[in-house]
C-alpha positions in Angstrom: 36.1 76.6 -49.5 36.8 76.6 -46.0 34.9 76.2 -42.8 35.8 79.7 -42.4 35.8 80.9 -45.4 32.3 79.7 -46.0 31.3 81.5 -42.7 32.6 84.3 -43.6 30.6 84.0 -46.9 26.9 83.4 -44.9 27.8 86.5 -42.8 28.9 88.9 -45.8 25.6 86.9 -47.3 23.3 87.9 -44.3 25.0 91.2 -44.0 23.9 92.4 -47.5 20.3 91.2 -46.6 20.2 93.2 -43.9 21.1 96.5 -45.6 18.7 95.5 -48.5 15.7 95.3 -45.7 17.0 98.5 -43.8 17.4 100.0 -47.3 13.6 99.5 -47.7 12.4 100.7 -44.6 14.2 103.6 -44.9 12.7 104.3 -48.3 8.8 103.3 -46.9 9.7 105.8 -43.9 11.3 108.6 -46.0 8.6 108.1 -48.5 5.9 108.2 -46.0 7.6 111.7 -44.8 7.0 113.1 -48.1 3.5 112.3 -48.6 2.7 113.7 -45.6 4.4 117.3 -46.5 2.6 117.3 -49.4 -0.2 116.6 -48.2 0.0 119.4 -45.4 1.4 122.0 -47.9 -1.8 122.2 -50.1 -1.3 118.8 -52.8 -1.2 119.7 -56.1 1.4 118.2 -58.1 2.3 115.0 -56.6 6.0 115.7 -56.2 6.9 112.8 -54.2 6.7 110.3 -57.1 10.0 111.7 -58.2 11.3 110.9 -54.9 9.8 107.2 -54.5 10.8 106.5 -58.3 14.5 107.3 -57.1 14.2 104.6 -54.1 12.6 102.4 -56.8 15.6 102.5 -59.3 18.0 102.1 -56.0 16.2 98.8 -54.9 16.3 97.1 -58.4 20.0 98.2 -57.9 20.7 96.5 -55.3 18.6 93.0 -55.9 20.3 93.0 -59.2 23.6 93.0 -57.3 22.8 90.9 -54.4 21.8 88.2 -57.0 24.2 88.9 -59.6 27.4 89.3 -57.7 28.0 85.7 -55.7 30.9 85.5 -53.1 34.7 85.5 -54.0 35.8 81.8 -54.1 39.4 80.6 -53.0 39.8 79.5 -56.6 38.9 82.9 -57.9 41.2 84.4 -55.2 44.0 82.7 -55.8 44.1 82.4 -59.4 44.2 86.4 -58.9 46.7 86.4 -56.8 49.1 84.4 -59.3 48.1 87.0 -62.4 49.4 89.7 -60.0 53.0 88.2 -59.6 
């Protein structure tokens, strides 16, 4: 690979990190939300489970991809490229 190509890889790399740790604050915050409403609304059922089990479910989505799908190599791109001609 490439000096460049390898760069580019660390950034798409860091890149993905960065949405996976936005991802979760967004889900603490949002979570955090819901609690709260239910909290001021009178409790009872504990609706927000349903909510946090969705961001849950997203998150093992998205580690399971980060370390599942590695970064294209110039190998794997080219040999592509000759199937398509």
């Amino acid at each position: 690979m490439s000096d460049n190509g390898a760069r580019d890889a660390a950034i798409h790399r860091l890149n993905r990190k960065r949405g996976f740790v936005s991802y979760i604050v967004g889900a603490v915050v949002v979570s955090l939300l819901m609690v709260v409403i239910w909290a001021l609304s009178g409790r009872g059922y504990f609706w927000p489970a349903w909510v946090m089990l969705a961001f849950v479910v997203g998150l093992v989505v998205m580690g399971i991809n980060m370390l599942i799908n590695k970064p294209l190599t110039d190998e794997q791109i080219n040999r592509e490229m000759q199937k398509g001609s």
